[in-house]
N, C-alpha and C positions, 0 to 999 in steps of 0.2 A: 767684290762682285759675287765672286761665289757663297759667301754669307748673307747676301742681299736674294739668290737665286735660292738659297737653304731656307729662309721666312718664310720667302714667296710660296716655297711647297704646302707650307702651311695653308696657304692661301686656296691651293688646287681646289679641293671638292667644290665646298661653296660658290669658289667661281664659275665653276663646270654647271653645276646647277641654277646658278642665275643666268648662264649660256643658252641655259635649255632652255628656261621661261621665256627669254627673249625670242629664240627660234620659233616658239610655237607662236607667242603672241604675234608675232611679226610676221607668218604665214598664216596663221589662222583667224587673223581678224578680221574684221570687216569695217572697214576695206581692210589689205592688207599693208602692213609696214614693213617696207623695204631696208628702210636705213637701220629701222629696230632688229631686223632678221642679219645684216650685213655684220653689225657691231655685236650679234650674237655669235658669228662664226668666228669675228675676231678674236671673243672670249676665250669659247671655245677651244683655238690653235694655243692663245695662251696657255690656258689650265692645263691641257691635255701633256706641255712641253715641260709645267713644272708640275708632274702629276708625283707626287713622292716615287720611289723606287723600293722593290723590296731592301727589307734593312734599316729603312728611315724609322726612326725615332718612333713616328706616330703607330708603324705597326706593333710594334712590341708593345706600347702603352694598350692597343687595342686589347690585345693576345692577353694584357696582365688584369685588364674588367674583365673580361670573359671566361677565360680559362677558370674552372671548375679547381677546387684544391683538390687532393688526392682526398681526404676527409671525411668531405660535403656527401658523397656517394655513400661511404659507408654510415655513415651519421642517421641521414634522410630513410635507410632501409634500418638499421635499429630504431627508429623513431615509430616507422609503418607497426614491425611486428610488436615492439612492445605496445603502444597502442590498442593494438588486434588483440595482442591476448588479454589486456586490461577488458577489452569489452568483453569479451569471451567469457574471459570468469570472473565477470561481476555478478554482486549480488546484492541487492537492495537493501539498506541497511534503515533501520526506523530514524528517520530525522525530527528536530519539533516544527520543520517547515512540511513534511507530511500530513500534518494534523489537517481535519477538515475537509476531509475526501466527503467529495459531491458528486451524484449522481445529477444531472442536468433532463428529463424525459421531456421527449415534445408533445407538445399537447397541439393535436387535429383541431379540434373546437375548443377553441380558446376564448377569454373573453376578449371584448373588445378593441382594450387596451392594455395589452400585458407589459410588467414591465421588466422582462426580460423576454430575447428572443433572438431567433438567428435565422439567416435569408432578411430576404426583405429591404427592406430601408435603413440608414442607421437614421437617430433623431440628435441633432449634435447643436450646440446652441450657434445662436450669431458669430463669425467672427471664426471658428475653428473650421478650417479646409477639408474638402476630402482628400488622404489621401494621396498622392501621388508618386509613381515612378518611371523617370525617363520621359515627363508629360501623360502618361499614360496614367486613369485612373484605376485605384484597388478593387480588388472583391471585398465587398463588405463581406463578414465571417458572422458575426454577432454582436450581440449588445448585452451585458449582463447586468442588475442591478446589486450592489453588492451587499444591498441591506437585506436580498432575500440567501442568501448566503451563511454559513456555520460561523457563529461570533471567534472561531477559535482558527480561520480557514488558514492555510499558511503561518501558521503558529504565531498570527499576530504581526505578520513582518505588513502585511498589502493593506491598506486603507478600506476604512466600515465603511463610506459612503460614499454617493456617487456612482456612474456605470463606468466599466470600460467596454473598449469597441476594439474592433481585433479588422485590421485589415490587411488581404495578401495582394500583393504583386500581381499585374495579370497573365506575366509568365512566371515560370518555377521557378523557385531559387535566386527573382529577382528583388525581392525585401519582402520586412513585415512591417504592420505598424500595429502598434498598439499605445489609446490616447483613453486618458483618464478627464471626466469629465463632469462635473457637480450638479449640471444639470440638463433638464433633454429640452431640447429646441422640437421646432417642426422636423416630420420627414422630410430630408434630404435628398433627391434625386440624384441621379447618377451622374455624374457631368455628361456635357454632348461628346460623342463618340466614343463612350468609353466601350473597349470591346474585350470582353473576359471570359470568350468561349472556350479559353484553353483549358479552361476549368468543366465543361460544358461532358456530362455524360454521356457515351456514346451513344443511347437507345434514344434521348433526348433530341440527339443530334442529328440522328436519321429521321425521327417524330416531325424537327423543324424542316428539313429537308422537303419531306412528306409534301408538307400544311404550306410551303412559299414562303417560308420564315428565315430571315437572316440571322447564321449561327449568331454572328454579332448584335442581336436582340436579345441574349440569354440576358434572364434575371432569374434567380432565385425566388420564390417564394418566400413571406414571412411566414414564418410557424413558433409559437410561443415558449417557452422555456417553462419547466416547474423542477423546483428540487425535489428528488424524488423522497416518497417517506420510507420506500424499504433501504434507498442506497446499496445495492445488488449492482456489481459491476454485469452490462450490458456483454449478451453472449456474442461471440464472435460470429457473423452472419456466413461465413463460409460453412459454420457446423449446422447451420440449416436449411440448408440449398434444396433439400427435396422438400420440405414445409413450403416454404416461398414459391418451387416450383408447382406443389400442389393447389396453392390458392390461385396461380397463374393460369390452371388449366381452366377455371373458370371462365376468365376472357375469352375462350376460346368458344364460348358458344352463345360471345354476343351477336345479336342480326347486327352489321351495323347500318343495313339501310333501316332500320327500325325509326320512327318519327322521334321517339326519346333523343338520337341524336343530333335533327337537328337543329337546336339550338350552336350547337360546335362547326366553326369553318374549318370541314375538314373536305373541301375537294369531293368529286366523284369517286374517286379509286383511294379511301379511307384503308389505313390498315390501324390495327389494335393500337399498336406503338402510341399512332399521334392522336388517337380517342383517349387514352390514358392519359395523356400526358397533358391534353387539354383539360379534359373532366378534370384533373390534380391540380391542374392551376387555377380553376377559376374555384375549384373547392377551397382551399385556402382561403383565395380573395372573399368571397361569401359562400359559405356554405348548403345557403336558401337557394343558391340558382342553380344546385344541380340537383334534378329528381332523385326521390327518395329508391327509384325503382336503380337510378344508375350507382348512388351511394351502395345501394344492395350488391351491387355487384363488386365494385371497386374499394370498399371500405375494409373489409375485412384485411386483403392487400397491404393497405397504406396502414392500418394500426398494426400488424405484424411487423411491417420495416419500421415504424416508431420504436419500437421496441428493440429492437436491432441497434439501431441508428444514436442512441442515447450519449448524448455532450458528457465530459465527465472533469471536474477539478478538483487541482491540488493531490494528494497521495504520492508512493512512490512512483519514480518513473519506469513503467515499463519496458522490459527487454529487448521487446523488438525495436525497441527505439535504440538500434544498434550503438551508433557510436554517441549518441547525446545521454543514455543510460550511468556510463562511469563518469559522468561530471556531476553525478546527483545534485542536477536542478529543480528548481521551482516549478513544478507544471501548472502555468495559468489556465490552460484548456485543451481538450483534445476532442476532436471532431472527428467522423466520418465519412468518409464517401457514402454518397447518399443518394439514394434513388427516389426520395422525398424532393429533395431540393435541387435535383437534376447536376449536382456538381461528384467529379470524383477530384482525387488529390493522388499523384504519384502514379501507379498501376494500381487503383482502386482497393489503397490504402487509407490510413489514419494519419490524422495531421495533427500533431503536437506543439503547443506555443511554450519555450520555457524563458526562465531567466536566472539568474542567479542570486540565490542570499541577499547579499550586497545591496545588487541592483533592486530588487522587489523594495525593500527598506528603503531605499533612498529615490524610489519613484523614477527612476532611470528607466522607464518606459524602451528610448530607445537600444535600449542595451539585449531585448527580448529577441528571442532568433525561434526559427522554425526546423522542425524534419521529418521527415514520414517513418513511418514504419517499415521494415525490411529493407 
C-alpha cells in the first residue's frame, strides 16, 4: 500500500490540474455540469491527499534542472567582459571580402524604371512570398540589381546576377529576410493588413496624424539607387544639423493658404510637417504633379538629405556597429534613417545587414542577421 500511495504522488500535480479544468468546466459552462464539477472536487481531495511532501524524490530532481552550478555565474560574466573588450579594441583589418565598397546615392528623379531601388514595392517573380513574421508581413528595405555592382564586390564570394531584396521584421529584432532572385516580376503590393508603422518617422507620424491618416497606411516611397562615380563615404547627418536646419527655415515662410497647395488634402488647420510630407510623396510618385513654384521651395531640402542618406556596400565593418564589428562580416548593405522615406531604424540610427564568409559563398541567405548602430 504504501508503494502504491508513493506512485500515486507522482500522479498528484496533473491530477490537481485536470481537477481544475473539471471545476471550471463544470461551473462555467453553459449550462452548467454538476456531475463534471462534483467529480472535479473528488479529484481534487485525491491529489491534494497524495500531493508529494517536502523531501520526495521529485523535489530534489527539480532543485538538480534548476539549480545554477557554482561555474555558470562566473563563466557567463568572463564571457560579457571578454566580449566587451574584444569590441572595444577592434580594429578593422583589410579582408578580400572587403573589396568592392559601394557608395549606393538616391536619385530624386530617376528614370522610369530603375533597376535598383529602395522604399517602394519589391518586384519578385510568380511564386516567391512576401516575407513574413509571426503572420505579419516585412518592410520591404530594397531591391538591388547586382549587375550594376563592382565585378570584384565581396571579393567574388556573392553572385553577378540577379537582385536581392532585403526585408525587416515589422517589429525590432523580429527577423530579416534576405531573397536572391533571377528575375523581377510585377510590383508586389503589400499584403492586406500589413502594419509597419513601427518603423514610421516621428515628424511623419505626427504629418499622418495631422492629414486623418492611419499610422498603419505608412509606405515608404520608391526612390532609385545609382552607384555613386565618386564612392565618397556619405557624411554623418548629425555633423550637419545647422545646414539641414537652414534649409528648413525656409518652410517657414510658406503661405500655406496659398492655392499652390491645394491640390494636397490637407484639412483646414495644415501645418508644415504634413505639407511636406505630402508634397515628398506625391514628388516621388511623379514628379509633374507638383508645381515647379513648390519644388522651389522643397527641393533643395530633399537633395541635401539625399546626400546624407546614401545606401552603402560591402567594405569593412564599421565601429559603431558595436558588437557585429569583431566578427568581421560580410556587409551586404547599410541603410539610414531617413527622412526621405519617412522610416527611422533603432533611435534614428543605421541599419546594417551582414552575414558571414561562409554563408555569402554558399547562398545561405538565411543565415544573414541585422544591427544598428550604437
Amino acid at each position: 500500500m504504501r508503494h502504491l500511495l508513493f506512485f500515486f504522488s507522482f500522479l498528484s500535480p496533473p491530477i490537481l490540474f485536470g481537477a481544475t479544468l473539471m471545476l471550471a468546466i463544470g461551473f462555467k459552462g453553459d449550462p452548467m455540469n454538476m456531475t463534471l464539477a462534483f467529480y472535479g472536487v473528488v479529484m481534487m481531495l485525491l491529489g491534494a491527499l497524495a500531493f508529494p511532501r517536502q523531501g520526495h524524490p521529485i523535489y530534489r530532481a527539480i532543485e538538480r534542472m534548476t539549480a545554477p552550478s557554482k561555474q555558470e555565474p562566473e563563466d557567463m560574466l568572463k564571457q560579457m567582459v571578454d566580449f566587451n573588450m574584444a569590441a572595444v579594441d577592434f580594429e578593422p583589418n583589410a579582408q578580400p571580402f572587403h573589396a568592392g565598397w559601394s557608395r549606393l546615392d538616391l536619385i530624386l528623379v530617376a528614370p522610369e524604371n530603375p533597376s535598383s531601388w529602395i522604399g517602394g514595392l519589391p518586384e519578385m517573380p510568380p511564386g516567391v512570398d512576401w516575407p513574413q513574421t509571426d503572420g505579419n508581413a516585412a518592410l520591404f528595405l530594397a531591391q538591388i540589381a547586382l549587375s550594376d555592382l563592382p565585378d570584384d564586390i565581396w571579393g567574388g564570394l556573392g553572385p553577378k546576377s540577379g537582385w536581392l531584396l532585403f526585408f525587416l521584421a515589422p517589429r525590432d529584432w523580429g527577423g530579416l529576410r534576405v531573397l536572391h532572385v533571377k528575375q523581377r516580376g510585377a510590383p508586389r503590393p503589400y499584403p492586406n493588413g500589413a502594419c509597419i508603422e513601427n518603423y514610421l518617422d516621428h515628424d511623419d507620424l505626427a504629418a499622418m496624424k495631422e492629414i486623418g491618416r492611419a499610422a498603419g497606411d505608412f509606405r515608404p516611397p520608391r526612390i532609385a539607387l545609382a552607384v555613386s562615380p565618386t564612392n565618397t563615404q556619405p557624411a554623418d547627418s548629425y555633423l550637419h544639423i545647422d545646414e539641414l536646419r537652414a534649409l528648413r527655415e525656409r518652410h517657414r515662410s510658406i503661405d500655406l493658404s496659398d492655392p499652390l497647395f491645394a491640390p494636397f488634402d490637407i484639412g483646414p488647420n495644415p501645418t508644415r510637417l504634413s505639407v511636406e510630407m505630402l508634397a515628398r510623396q506625391t514628388y516621388f510618385q511623379n514628379p509633374d504633379d507638383v508645381s515647379p513654384e513648390i519644388r522651389e521651395i522643397f527641393e533643395p531640402t530633399w537633395t541635401f538629405q539625399a546626400s546624407l542618406e546614401a545606401a552603402t556596400m560591402s567594405g569593412p565593418v564599421r565601429e559603431e556597429f558595436f558588437y557585429t564589428a569583431p566578427e568581421d562580416p560580410v556587409l551586404l548593405l547599410q541603410l539610414h534613417s531617413s527622412k526621405l522615406l519617412g522610416w527611422t531604424f533603432g533611435g534614428n540610427e543605421s541599419l546594417g545587414i551582414f552575414i558571414a564568409p561562409k554563408d555569402l559563398r554558399r547562398r545561405r541567405w538565411h543565415k544573414a542577421w541585422f544591427d544598428y548602430t550604437g
